[in-house]
N, C-alpha and C positions, 0 to 999 in steps of 0.2 A: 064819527064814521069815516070821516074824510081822512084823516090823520090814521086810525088805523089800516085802512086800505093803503097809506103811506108807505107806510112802515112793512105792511107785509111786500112792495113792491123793490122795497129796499131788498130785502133779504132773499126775495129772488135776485136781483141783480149783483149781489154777493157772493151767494151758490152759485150763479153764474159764472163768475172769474173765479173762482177755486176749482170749478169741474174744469175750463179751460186751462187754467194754470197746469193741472194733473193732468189732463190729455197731454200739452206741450213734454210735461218733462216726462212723463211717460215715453212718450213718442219718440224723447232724444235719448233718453236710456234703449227701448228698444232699436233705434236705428244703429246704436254706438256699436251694440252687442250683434248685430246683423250686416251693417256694411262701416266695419271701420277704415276702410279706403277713404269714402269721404271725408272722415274727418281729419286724415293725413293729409287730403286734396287739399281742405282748406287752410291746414297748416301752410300747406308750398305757397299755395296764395298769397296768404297773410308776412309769409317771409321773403316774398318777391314784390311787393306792397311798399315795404320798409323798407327794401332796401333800394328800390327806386327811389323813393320819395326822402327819403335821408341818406344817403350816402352822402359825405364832405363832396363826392365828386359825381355827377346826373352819371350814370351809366348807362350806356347804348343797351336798350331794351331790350333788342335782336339777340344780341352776341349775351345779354343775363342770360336770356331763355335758353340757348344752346349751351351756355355753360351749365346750367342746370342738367340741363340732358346728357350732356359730357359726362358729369358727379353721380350723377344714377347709373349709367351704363356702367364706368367707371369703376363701381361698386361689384359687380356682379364678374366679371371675369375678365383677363388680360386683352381678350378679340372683340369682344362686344365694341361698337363705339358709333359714333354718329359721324355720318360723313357729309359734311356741308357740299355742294350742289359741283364745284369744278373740280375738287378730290373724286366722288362718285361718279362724275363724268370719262373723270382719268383710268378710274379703276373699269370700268366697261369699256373702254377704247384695249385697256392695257389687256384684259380677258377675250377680246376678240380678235387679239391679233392682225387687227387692218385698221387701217387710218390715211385719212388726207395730208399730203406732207410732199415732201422731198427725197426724206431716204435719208438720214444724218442721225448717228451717233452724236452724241455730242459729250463733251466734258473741259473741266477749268484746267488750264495750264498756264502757271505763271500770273494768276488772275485775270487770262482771258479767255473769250470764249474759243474752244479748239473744236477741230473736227477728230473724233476718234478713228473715223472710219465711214463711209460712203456704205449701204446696204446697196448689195447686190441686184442689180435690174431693174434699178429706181432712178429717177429725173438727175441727182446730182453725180450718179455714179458715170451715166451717160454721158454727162456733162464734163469726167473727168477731175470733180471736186479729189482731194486726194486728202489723208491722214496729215496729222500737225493741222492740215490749212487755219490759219486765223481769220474766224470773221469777224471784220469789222464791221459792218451794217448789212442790216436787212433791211430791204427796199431803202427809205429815207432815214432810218433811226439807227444814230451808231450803237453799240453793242458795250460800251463801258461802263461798266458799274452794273453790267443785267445779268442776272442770272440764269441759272439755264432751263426753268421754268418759265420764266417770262420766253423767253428765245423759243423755246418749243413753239408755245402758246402763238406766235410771231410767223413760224414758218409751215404751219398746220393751218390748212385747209381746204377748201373745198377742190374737188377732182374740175380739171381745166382750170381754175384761176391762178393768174401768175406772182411770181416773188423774184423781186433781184436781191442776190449774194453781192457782197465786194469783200472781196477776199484778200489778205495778205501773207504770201507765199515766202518764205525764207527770206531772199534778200532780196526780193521782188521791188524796184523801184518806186512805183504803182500801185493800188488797189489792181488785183483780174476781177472783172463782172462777169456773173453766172448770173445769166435770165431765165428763171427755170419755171415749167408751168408742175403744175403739182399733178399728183397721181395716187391710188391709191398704193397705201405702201404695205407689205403683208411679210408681219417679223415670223418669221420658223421659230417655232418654239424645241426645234431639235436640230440637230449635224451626227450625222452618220456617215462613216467611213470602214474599209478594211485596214485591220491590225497586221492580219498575216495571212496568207493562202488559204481562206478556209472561215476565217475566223471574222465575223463581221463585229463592228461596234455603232449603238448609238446612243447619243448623249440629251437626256429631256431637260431642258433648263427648267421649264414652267410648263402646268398643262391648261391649255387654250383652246379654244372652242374649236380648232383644227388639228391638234395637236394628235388625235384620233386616227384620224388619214393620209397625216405626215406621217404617221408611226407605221401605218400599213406599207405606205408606198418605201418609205425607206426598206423596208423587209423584203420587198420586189428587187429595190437595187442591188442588194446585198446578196441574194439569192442569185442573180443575172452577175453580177462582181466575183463570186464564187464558183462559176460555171453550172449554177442549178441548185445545189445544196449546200447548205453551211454545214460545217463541222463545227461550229459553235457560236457563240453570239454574248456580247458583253454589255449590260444595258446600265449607261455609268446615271443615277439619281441625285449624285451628290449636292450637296448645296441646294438641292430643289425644293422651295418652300411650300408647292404645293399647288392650289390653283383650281378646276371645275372637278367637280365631283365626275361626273357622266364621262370626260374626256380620259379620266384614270381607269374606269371603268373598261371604253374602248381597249386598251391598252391590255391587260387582263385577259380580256376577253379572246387576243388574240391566240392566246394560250390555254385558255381553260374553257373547259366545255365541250370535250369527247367523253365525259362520262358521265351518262344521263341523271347520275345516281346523287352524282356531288359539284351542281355548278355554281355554288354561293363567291361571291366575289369578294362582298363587303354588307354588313347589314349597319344598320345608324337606329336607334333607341332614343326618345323625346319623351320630356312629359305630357304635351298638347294634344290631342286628337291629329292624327294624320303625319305626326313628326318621327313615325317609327318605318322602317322600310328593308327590303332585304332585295340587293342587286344582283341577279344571277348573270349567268354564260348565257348565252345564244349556244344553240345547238347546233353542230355543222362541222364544215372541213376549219381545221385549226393548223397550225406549224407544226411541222413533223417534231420528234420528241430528242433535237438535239441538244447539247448542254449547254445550260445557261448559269451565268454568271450574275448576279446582282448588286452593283456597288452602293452601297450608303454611308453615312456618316453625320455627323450632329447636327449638321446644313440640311440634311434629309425630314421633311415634315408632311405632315396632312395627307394628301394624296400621293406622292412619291410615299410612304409609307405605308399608304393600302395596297399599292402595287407590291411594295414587295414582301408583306402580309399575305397579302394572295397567296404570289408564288411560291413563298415558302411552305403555307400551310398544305396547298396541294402536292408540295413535293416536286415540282418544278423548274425549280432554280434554288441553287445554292446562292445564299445572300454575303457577301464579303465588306468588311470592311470594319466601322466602330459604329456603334451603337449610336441609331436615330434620333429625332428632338424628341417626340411625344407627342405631339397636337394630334391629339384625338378626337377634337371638336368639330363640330357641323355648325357653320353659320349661313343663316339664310337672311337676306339683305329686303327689306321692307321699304319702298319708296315712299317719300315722305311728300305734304301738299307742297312745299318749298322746294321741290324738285333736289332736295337733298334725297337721306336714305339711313333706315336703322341696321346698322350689320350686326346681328344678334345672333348666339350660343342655342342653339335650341337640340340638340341632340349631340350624341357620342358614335364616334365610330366603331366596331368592332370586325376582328381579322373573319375567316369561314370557322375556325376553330372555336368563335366566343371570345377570343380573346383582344381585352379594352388597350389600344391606342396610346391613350390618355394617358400623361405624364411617366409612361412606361416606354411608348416607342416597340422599335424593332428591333431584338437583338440581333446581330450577325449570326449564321454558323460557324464563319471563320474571321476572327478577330487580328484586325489590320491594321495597323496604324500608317500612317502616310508617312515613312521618313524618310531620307535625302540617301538611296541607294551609294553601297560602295562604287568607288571607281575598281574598273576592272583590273587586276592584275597583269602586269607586262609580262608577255612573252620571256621565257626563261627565269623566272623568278619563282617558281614552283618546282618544289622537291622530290624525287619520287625516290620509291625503294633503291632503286638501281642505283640512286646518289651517293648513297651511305657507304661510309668507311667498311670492310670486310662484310658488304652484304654478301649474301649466298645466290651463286647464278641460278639464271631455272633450270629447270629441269621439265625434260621434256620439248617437243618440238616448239620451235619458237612462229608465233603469228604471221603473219607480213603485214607490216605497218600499212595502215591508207597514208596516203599523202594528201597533206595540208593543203587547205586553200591559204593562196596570198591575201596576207590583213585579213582574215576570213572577220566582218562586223559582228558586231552583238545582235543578239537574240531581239528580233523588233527593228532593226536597221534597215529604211529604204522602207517598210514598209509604213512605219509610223516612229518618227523619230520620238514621239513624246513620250515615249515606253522607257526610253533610260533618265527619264525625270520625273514621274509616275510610277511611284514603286506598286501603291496599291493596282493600278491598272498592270504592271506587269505580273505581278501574281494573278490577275485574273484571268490572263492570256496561258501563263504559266498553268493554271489547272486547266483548264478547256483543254492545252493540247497534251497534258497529262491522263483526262479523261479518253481523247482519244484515241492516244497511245496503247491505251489498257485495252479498249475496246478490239483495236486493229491486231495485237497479239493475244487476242480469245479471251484473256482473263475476264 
């Protein structure tokens, strides 16, 4: 009796581990077929396992896990990327356009550290730091062998605390000492000037979180430079890689949006929940409807090219020059617990018309290439009918000549020298006052 009560106790405990057995693999079959993420997870696992634990050489743990993350982003398209914690720092100081500092340019000359150029209404400027200067130390640490990374990093920071310069001036004897207490420093992300009576220009390097009401206020200058009204306006994008969505928007904005009907700016398309959006005009008083010029070319990306997407599509501005990069992507930057940050792809740009950005760009209306303008021809070296062997005199009453101005300059002289070394900006000049030409005699 005992023995077979055994034996049936066996074979339940038998049935037992085959019903658990078949739960288990059931359960990894359906989990396989339902979340195969995980089982990719555990792959990464099991291949960051290994290669800690055997590599010929221990590998800094940190810097695996970020290369990892590098090799996936990596994967997915040329902007995605991870930004480790003093890169992301830099990218948010460089986007907002103010920082604790001195006010210094800086670049390598001769492998030292040089001053390019002193920013305008900042601590070194005041101080008289001037272009070339070589510095040799900041505060106690000479400057040989450091780069200009480090040296930033060096003469950045906080508003009221001090830093000494010692500087080496041409054939300066001495170190000169600049004791300069910091300040914050606030880079323009634009320069704005007159080309000619009439004619205003401004130039957006990058758009920044000001970049919006520098753009306004320049337009006040320009208007008050012009006596009240522009006869036209040249807005040079070139080379501009791009920079806040919302700030290009501003910009845009200044111009479109008197017609209730059609104020789309820019729309962006994601696959995620909430990664889709369509940026309109503001309704209101806009810039009167004089002509505008648009310069781009293959330096032109991202947001300088929804600008002038915009403009083109609403008919606003004629766009000049050679055809744009293409970045038609939207990266939105995800802060990381490592006080890093993921800069990730998550949508596409598109112009008001529908039309994608992306690896397309903006074409010009008028195709320009930037080449090295002729010199002007000397006085009496041009032929005219009247030159010619047996030509035939006029007939009919002859004009009265105007008289010449002496040395009369070229076209752009005095008012902006950089127009006969800028070909594309002289064409741009060149149609504006050809637009208004037309205008002024009725056509």
């Amino acid at each position: 009796m005992i023995k077979k009560h055994s034996k049936v106790l066996l074979l339940c405990f038998l049935a037992g581990i085959v019903i658990c057995l078949a739960v288990i693999l059931y359960g990894r079959r359906h989990s396989d077929g339902k979340h195969p993420d995980a089982a990719y997870l555990v792959l990464l696992r099991e291949a960051y396992s290994v290669v800690l634990k055997k590599h010929v050489e221990k590998p800094d743990s940190k810097k695996l896990v970020q290369s990892m993350v590098d090799g996936m982003l990596a994967r997915l398209d040329p902007h995605s990327a991870y930004l480790p914690p003093e890169p992301y720092h830099e990218m948010e100081v460089q986007m907002s356009g103010a920082f604790g500092g001195v006010g210094i340019e800086l670049g390598m000359k001769d492998g030292k550290l040089t001053v390019i150029a002193p920013i305008e209404e900042t601590p070194a400027f005041r101080a008289g730091i001037q272009p070339n200067d070589h510095i040799w130390k900041i505060d106690e640490t000479f400057t040989t062998g450091m780069n200009i990374s480090a040296a930033v990093k060096r003469m950045r920071g906080e508003k009221g605390t001090p830093v000494t310069l010692s500087i080496l001036r041409n054939d300066s004897p001495k170190p000169l000492t600049f004791s300069l207490v910091r300040d914050i420093i606030k880079i323009k992300s634009l320069k704005s000037r007159m080309l000619d009576t009439g004619y205003g220009f401004i130039r957006i390097s990058q758009f920044q979180e000001r970049t919006g009401s520098e753009f306004r206020q320049a337009l006040l200058d320009l208007h008050t430079a012009a006596g009240g009204e522009l006869k036209g306006l040249v807005i040079d994008l070139r080379y501009n890689p791009g920079g806040l969505l919302e700030s290009c928007v501003e910009v845009a904005n200044c111009f479109i949006g008197d017609n209730i009907n059609n104020t789309t700016i820019v729309s962006i398309k994601g696959r995620a929940p909430g990664s889709s959006r369509v940026f309109n005009a503001t309704l209101g008083s806009k810039e009167p409807h004089y002509p505008i010029v648009v310069l781009i070319n293959g330096g032109s990306a991202s947001a300088s090219e929804i600008v002038a997407g915009a403009l083109q599509d609403h008919k606003r501005a004629v766009i000049m020059g050679k055809q744009s990069f293409g970045k038609g992507s939207v990266q939105t930057i995800f802060p990381m617990r490592d006080k890093g940050a993921l800069k990730l792809t998550t949508a596409r740009y598109y112009t008001p018309s529908g039309r994608s950005i992306q690896a397309k760009g903006i074409i010009p209306d008028i195709d320009v290439p930037n080449i090295v303008p002729l010199p002007p021809k000397e006085k009496g070296m041009e032929i005219k009918e009247k030159d010619l062997e047996k030509s035939l005199a006029s007939d009919g009453k002859q004009e009265t000549p105007q008289p010449e101005a002496q040395n009369p300059p070229p076209a752009g002289t005095g008012k902006d020298a950089d127009l006969q070394k800028d070909y594309q900006l002289k064409r741009a000049l060149e149609l504006l006052q050809s637009l208004s030409m037309l205008k002024e005699k009725g056509f």
